[in-house]
C-alpha positions, 0 to 999 in steps of 0.5 A: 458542420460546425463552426466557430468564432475568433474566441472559439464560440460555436456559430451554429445555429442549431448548437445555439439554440440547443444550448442558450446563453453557452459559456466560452467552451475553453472554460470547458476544454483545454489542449492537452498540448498547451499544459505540458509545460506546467505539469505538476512533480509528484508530491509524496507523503513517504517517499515513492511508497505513498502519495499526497492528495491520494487514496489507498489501503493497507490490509491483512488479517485479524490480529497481525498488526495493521492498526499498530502499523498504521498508528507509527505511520500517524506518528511519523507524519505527524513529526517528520520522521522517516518510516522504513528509510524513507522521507516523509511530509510532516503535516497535520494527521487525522486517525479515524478510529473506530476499532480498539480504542482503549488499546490505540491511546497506548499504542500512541504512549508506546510509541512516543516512550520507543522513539524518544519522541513527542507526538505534537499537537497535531495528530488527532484521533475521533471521540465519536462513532464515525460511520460514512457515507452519512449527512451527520457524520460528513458534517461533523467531520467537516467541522473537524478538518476546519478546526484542524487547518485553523490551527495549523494552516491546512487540513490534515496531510493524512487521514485514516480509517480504522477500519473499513469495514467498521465506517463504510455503511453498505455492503462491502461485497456491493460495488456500488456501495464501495463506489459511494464510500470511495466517492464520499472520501475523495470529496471529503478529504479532497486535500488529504492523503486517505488511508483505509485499513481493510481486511483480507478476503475470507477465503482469498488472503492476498487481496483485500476483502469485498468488491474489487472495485475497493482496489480497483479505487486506490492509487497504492495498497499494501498487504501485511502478513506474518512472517518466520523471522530468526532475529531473537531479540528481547521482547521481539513478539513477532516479525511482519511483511510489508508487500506493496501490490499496485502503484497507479504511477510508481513501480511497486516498491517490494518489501519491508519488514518489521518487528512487533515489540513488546513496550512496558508502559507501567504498572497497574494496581496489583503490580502487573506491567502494563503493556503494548506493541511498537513495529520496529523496521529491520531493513536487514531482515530479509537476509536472515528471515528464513522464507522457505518456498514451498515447492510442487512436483511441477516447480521441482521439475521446472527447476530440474530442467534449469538444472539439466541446462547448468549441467550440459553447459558445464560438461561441455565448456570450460567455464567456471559454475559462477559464470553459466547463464542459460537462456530463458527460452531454452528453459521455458522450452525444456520445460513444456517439453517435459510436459509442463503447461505454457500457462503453468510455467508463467505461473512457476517463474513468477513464484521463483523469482518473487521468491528469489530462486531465480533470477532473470536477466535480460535473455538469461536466467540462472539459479540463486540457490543452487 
């Protein structure tokens, strides 16, 4: 048994000498009871999307617009600006670049010339080849975040790696490779925000490639994916999705879309425009997108089921169409009854309310497009 003195000091005998010269154990512990009075509020670097001090990842696939996604966010940080109508953290930022270096000074010059806006002093971007985690490398960034708080009275409020797989040495496949990167990262931008840009999965396009422990590491993750939008507008390339998957302590935020435009910077020597890309948020453009869903026979089914249950209760209640609700659990029964798997039927409610056929409230389900 064991015991301990008026400072909590263990008297045992056998702890002591175990353990010589034993420090105060409280330096150790503390009551979990006697901190929550001092817990600390959320401190975000965009608003309920991204938090300080966190690590996270913003994947899609080859060419769909997630440097030039990344470099807006950059600028916005940098001046204070919302990004997708959300408040942000003005604060010293870091971009990491090691993909199409050529093409990011213009993306940083098209952004500036979009906005109508000065991208201050305090946004910088690396000259070298960073490769981590790698003694010389940790080094001379570390010799870079010095420089930075120096001039601005802190390290940078956020860090991106462009890319992942261009900086992180090892196998991005190997968890424990993806478990040293994410190590180094948190120990050497302990008081920044880190975002990597990743790519999707070779044959599974929802999910980041390599290792899951990679997601399993981020406190946030975004997909970003093309989209069919019908907003025509001049020099409009194409629309984007911004889908946010996993929040540590937040509910995911949905959705946000944008537009990928064409910015003329100049002309070269044979009078050609020079150009590059800016992404323009549209926070009207899920109403005009055109998302068709592509349906199975299951789906067709399950959803022919709701509608056998709309139909009953119109023939058998003098109540307006606007007004019928179903319960759910007439539904799922109806359902599996015509032969539709329990676990197949989680799978097709879940695809039509993300994808707004269905709506679910409380007990009831109903219809969105009839």
């Amino acid at each position: 048994m064991l015991n301990f003195d008026e400072a909590g000091a263990p008297t045992n005998s056998l702890i002591n000498r175990a353990l010589p010269n034993t420090i105060d154990p409280l330096e150790v512990i503390e009551s979990v009871a006697s901190t929550l009075d001092d817990f600390e509020e959320s401190q975000w670097l965009i608003k309920r999307m991204i938090e300080c001090g966190t690590l996270g990842q913003i994947f899609s696939g080859w060419n769909v617009g997630k440097s030039t996604l990344a470099v807006d966010i950059a600028c916005r940080v940098a001046t204070g600006l919302d990004f997708a109508g959300r408040k942000v953290c003005q604060g010293p930022v870091l971009y990491i670049a090691a993909e199409g270096g050529r093409g990011l000074k213009r993306r940083f010059k098209g952004w500036q010339k979009i906005n109508d806006k000065s991208i201050p002093n305090s946004l910088y971007r690396t000259r070298i080849s960073v490769r981590l985690p790698e003694e010389g490398n940790a080094k001379n960034l570390k010799s870079a975040l010095s420089y930075i708080e120096s001039k601005h009275g802190r390290p940078p409020l956020l860090v991106i790696i462009d890319t992942l797989a261009q900086t992180m040495i090892g196998e991005q496949n190997s968890t424990s490779d993806v478990d040293r990167f994410t190590a180094d990262l948190r120990s050497l931008f302990s008081e920044s925000t880190v975002m990597l840009i990743h790519h999707v999965g070779h044959s599974e396009k929802k999910r980041g490639r390599g290792a899951s422990s990679l997601p399993a590491a981020c406190d946030w993750e975004f997909r970003l994916e093309d989209i069919k939008g019908t907003i025509d507008v001049e020099n409009t390339i194409k629309h984007l999705r911004l889908v946010n998957t996993k929040q540590r302590d937040e509910e995911n935020q949905g959705e946000f879309f944008f537009a990928l435009n064409r910015v003329v910077l100049g002309e070269d020597e044979d009078g050609e425009e020079l150009t590059t890309v800016v992404p323009d948020y549209l926070p009207n453009l899920i109403e005009q997108s055109g998302r068709t869903v592509r349906r199975g026979p299951l789906m067709t089914k399950a959803l022919s089921m709701l509608d056998q249950l709309v139909g009953e209760q119109l023939e058998n209640q003098n109540i307006d169409p606007d007004d019928v609700r179903v319960l759910f659990g007439d539904w799922q029964s109806r359902s599996i009854e015509s032969g539709i798997k329990p676990d197949t039927f989680r799978t097709i409610k879940k695809r039509l309310v993300d994808n707004g056929q269905i709506q679910i409230d409380g007990l009831y389900v109903s219809r969105v497009q009839a």
